[in-house]
C-alpha positions as CSV (number, residue, x, y, z in Angstrom):
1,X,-11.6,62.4,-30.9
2,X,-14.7,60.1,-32.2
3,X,-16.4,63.1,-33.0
4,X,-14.1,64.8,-34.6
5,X,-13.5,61.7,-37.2
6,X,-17.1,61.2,-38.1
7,X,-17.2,65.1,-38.9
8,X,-14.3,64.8,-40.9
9,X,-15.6,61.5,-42.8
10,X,-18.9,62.8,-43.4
11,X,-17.4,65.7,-44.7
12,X,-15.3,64.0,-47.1
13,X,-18.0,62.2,-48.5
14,X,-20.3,64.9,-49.6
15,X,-16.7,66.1,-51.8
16,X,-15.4,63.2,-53.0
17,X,-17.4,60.3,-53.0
18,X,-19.4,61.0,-56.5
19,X,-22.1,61.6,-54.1
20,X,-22.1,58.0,-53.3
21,X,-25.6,56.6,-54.1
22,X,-24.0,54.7,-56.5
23,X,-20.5,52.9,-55.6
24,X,-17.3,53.9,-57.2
25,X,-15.3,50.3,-58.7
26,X,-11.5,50.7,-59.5
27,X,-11.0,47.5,-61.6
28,X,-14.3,48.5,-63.6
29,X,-11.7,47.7,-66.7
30,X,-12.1,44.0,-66.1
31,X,-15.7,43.7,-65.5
32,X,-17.4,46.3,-67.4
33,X,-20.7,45.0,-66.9
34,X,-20.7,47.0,-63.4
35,X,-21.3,50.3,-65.5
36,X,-22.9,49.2,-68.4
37,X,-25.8,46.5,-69.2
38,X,-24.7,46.4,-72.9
39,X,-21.4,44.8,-72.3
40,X,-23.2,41.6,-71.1
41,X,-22.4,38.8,-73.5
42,X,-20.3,41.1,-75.7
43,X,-17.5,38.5,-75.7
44,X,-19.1,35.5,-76.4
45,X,-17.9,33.9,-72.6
46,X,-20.1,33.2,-70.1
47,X,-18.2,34.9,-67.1
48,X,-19.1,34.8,-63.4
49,X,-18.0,37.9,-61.2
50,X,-17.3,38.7,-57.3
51,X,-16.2,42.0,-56.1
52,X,-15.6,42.7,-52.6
53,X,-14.4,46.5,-52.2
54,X,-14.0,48.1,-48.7
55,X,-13.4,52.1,-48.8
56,X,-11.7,53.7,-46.3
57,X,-10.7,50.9,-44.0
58,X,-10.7,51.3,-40.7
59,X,-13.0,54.4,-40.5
60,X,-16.3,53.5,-39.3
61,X,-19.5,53.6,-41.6
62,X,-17.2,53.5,-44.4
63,X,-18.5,52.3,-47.6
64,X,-18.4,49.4,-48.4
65,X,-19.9,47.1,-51.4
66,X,-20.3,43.6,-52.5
67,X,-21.4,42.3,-55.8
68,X,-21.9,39.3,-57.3
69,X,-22.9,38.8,-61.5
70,X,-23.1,36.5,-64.3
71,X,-23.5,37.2,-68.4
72,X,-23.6,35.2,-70.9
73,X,-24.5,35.2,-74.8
74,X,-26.7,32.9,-76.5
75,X,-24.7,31.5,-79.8
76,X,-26.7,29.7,-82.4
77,X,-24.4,28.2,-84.8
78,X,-20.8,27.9,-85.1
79,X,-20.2,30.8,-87.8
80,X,-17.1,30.5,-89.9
81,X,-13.5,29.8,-88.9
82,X,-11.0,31.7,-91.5
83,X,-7.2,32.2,-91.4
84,X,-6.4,36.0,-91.9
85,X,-2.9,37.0,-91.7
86,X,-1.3,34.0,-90.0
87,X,-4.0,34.2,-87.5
88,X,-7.7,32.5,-86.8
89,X,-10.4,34.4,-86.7
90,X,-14.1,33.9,-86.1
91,X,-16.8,35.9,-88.4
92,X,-19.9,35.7,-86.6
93,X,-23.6,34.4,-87.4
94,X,-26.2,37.1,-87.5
95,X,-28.3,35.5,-84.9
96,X,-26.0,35.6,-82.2
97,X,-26.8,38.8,-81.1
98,X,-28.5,38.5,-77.4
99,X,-26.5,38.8,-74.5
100,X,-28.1,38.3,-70.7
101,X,-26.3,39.6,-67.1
102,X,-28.3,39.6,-63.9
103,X,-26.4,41.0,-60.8
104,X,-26.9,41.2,-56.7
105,X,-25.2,43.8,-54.5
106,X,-25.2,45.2,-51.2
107,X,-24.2,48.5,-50.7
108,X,-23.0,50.4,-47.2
109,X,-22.5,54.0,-47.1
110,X,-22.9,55.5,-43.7
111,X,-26.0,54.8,-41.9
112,X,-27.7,53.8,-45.5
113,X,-27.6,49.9,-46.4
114,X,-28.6,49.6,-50.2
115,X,-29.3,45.9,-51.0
116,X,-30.6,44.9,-54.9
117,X,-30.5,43.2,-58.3
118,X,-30.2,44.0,-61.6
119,X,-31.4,42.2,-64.8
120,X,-29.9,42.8,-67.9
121,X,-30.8,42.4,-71.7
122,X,-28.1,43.5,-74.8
123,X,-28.5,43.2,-78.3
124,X,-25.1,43.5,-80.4
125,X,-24.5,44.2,-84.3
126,X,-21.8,43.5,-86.2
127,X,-20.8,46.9,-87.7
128,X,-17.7,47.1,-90.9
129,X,-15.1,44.2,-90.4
130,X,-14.6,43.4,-87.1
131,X,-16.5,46.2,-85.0
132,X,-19.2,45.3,-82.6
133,X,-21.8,47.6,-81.5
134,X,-24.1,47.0,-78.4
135,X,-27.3,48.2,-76.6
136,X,-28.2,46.9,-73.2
137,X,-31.5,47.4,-71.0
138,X,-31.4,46.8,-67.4
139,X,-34.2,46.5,-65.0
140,X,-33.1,47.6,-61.1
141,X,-34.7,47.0,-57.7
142,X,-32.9,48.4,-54.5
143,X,-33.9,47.7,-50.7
144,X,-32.9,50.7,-48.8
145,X,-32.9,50.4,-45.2
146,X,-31.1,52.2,-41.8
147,X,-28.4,50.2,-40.4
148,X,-29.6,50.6,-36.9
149,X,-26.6,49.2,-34.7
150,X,-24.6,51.8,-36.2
151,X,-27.8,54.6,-35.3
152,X,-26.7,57.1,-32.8
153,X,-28.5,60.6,-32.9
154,X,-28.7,63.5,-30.4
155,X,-31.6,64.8,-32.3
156,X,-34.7,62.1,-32.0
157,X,-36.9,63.8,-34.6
158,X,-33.6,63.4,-37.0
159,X,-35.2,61.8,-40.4
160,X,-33.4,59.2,-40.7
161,X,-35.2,57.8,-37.5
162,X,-38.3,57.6,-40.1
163,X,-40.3,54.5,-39.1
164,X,-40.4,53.9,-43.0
165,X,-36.6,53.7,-43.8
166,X,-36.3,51.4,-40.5
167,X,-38.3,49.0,-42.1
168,X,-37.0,49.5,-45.5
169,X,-38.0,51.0,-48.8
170,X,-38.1,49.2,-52.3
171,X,-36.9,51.2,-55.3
172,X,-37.5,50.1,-59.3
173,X,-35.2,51.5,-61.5
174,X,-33.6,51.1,-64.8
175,X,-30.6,51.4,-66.5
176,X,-29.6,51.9,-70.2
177,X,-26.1,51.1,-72.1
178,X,-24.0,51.4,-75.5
179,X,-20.7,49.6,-76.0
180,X,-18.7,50.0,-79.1
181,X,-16.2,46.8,-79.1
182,X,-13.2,46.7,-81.5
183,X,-9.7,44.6,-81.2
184,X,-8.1,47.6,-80.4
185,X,-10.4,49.8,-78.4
186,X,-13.8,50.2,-76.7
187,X,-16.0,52.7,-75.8
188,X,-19.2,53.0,-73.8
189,X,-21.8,55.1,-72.2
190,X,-24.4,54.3,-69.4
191,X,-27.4,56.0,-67.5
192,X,-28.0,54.5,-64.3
193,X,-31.3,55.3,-62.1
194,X,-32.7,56.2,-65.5
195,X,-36.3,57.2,-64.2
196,X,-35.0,59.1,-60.9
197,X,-37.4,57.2,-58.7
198,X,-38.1,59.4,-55.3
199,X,-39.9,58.1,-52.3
200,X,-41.8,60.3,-49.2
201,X,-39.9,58.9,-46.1
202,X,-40.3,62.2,-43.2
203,X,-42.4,65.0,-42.6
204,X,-42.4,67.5,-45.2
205,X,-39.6,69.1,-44.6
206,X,-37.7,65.8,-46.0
207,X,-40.9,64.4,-48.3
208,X,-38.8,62.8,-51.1
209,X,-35.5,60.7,-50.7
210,X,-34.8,61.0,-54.9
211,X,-32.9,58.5,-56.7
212,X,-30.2,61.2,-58.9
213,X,-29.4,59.7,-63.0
214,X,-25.9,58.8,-62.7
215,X,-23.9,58.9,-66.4
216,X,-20.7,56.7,-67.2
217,X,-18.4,57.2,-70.2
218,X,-15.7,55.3,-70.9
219,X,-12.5,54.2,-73.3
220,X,-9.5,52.4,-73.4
221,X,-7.0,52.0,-76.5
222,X,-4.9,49.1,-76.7
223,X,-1.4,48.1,-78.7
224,X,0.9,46.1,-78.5
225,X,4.5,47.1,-78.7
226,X,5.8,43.2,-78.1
227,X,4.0,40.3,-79.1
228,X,3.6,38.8,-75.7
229,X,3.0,42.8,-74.0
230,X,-0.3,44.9,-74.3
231,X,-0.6,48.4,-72.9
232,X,-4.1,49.7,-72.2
233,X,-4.5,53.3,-71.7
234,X,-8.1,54.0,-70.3
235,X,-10.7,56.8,-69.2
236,X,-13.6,57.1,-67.3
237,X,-15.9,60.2,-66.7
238,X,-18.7,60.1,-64.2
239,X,-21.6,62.3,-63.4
240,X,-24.6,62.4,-61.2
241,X,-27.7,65.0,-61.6
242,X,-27.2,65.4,-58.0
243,X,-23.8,67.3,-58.6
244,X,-24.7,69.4,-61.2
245,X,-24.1,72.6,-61.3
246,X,-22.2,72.4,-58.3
247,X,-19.1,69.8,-58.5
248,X,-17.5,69.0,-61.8
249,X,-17.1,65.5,-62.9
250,X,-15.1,62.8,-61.5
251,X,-12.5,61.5,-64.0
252,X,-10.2,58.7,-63.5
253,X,-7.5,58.3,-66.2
254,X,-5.0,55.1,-66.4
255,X,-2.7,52.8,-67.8
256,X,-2.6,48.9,-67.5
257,X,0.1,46.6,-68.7
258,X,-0.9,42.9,-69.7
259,X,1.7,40.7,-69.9
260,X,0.6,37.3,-72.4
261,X,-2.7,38.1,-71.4
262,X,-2.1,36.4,-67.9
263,X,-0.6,39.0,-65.7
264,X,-1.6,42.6,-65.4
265,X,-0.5,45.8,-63.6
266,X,-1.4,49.4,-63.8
267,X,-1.8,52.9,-62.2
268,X,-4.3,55.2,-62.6
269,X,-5.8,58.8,-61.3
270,X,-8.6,59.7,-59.8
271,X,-9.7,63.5,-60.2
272,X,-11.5,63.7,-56.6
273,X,-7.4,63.1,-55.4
274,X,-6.8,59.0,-55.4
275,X,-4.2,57.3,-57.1
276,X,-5.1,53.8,-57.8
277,X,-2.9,51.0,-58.5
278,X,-3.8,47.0,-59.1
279,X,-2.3,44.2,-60.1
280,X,-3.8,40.7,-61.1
281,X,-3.2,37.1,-62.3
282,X,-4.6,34.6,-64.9
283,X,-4.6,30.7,-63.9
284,X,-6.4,28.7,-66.1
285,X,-10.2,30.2,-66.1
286,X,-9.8,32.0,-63.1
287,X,-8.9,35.6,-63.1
288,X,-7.5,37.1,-59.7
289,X,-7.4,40.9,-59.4
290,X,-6.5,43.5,-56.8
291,X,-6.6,47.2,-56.7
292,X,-5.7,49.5,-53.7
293,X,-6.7,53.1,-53.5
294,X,-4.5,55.5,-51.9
295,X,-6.3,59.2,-51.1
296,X,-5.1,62.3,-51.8
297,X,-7.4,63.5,-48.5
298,X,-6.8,64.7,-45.0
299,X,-8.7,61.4,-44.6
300,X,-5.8,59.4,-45.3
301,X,-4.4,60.0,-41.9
302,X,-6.6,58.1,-39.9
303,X,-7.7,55.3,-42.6
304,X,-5.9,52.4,-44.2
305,X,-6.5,53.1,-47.8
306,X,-9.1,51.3,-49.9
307,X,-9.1,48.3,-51.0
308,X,-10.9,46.1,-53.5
309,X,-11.0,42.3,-55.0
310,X,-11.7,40.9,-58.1
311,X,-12.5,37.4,-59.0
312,X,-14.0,36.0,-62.1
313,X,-14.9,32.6,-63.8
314,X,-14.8,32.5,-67.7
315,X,-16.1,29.4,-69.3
316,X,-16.3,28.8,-73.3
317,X,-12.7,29.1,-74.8
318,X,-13.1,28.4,-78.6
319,X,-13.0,30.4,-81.5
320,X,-17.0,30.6,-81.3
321,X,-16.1,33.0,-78.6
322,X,-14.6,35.8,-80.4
323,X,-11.2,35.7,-78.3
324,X,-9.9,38.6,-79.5
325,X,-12.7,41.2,-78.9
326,X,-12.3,42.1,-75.3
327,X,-9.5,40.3,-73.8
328,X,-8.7,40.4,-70.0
């Protein structure tokens, strides 16, 4: 019976698990920064971020990630505090313009323990009115090692028994971003593993383990049909090189509902069959969030679901921070 579940599960990753050198995030909405360096600093706050997401529980070797990040944007001068339409509203200095993120993770995915940073630089313009457009530059590194207690092979000249990935193997990397920021929608697109690093780790049969570009687009529209209610209909495609031509993208298409910007619900749908819903909560400068993935998979049967926490820390609440831009 074992045997039969790690067929199945290693199965069901190389379908459905957007081939899983990169993790998949289901509350991306509320920390951005995950899939794009450009968002860092975009809203003025200096936030702090800790995701804990565990895929597939109770199936061994399931994936499993943990992140920790931090962005912030460096503001000059106070700017100009005006009253438009019953409301205050901050117009910007020019030459608060750089935002800075810097991120650790550790990745699991089967046998493969992926453990790194990220350092990010953005550089946002203030486009007609109130539109922000952003550009972010990220610098990765990624420790890739074999998680041998889990190592159990029939076949001893397997690669993954390579002396080299035992010890572990250092990966550099970059990432690039644009975020277009608005009241009442954003959009953004991201290139992660943006030089496709590749390193020799077997005999020559298996010479290069490559690192595949992964692409993120994504968009959410948001109105208002009470004062104290927001509705957030959102979109995000996904891509890696490694797929193509042979599996189309993975989409995941949703709907959040923000109650005075302090609670929050929503479904969404995941293309490679998930339905995803999470819920979350506002206290003071802490935001609490929880998602929980429910597959559309044989896999189901013999897992718990997926689930996935979100906890963040936002400091700097004045009108120097541009409130309205990107609210959680």
């Amino acid at each position: 019976m074992k045997k039969i579940i790690y067929i199945i599960f290693f199965v069901v990753i190389g379908q459905v698990s957007f081939a899983q050198q990169l993790p998949l995030y289901s509350q991306y909405l509320y920390n951005k920064f995950l899939i794009n360096p450009a968002v860092a600093g975009s809203d003025g706050y200096t936030s702090l971020n800790l995701t804990a997401r565990k895929q597939w529980m109770g199936l061994a070797s399931a994936p499993q990630t943990f992140s920790f990040s931090v962005q912030t944007r460096f503001l000059k001068h106070h700017g100009n505090v005006e009253l438009k339409n019953n409301k205050t509203v901050f117009r910007p200095e020019n030459d608060a313009r750089v935002g800075l993120g810097a991120s650790v993770f550790s990745y699991q995915s089967g046998l493969i323990q992926r453990t790194g940073f990220q350092v990010s630089y953005a550089y946002h313009l203030w486009l007609h009115k109130m539109t922000q457009l952003s550009f972010g530059l990220s610098l990765t590194g990624t420790y890739f090692r074999i998680n041998e207690k889990q190592l159990s092979l029939e076949d001893q000249n397997d690669p993954a028994l390579n002396d080299k990935l035992r010890r572990g193997i250092f990966m550099p990397d970059g990432t690039f971003g644009i975020y277009l920021l608005n009241r009442k929608y954003n959009v953004g697109f991201s290139v992660y593993q943006l030089f496709g690093g590749s390193a020799k780790i077997g005999n020559p049969a298996y010479s290069n383990y490559n690192l595949y570009r992964h692409y993120y687009l994504f968009g959410s529209y948001s109105f208002e049909p009470r004062k104290d209610i927001e509705l957030r209909p959102s979109v995000l495609v996904m891509m890696s090189e490694q797929q193509i031509p042979y599996v189309k993208p993975l989409a995941e298409i949703g709907l959040n509902s923000i109650y005075k910007q302090s609670f929050w619900a929503g479904l969404s749908y995941r293309t490679s069959g998930a339905i995803i819903a999470n819920i979350g909560v506002k206290y003071s400068n802490v935001f609490i969030g929880y998602a929980f993935d429910f597959t559309l998979q044989e896999i189901q049967r013999i897992t718990y679901g997926t689930h996935e926490i979100n906890i963040a820390w936002k400091f700097g609440d004045s009108a120097r921070r541009y409130r309205w831009l990107d609210r959680y």
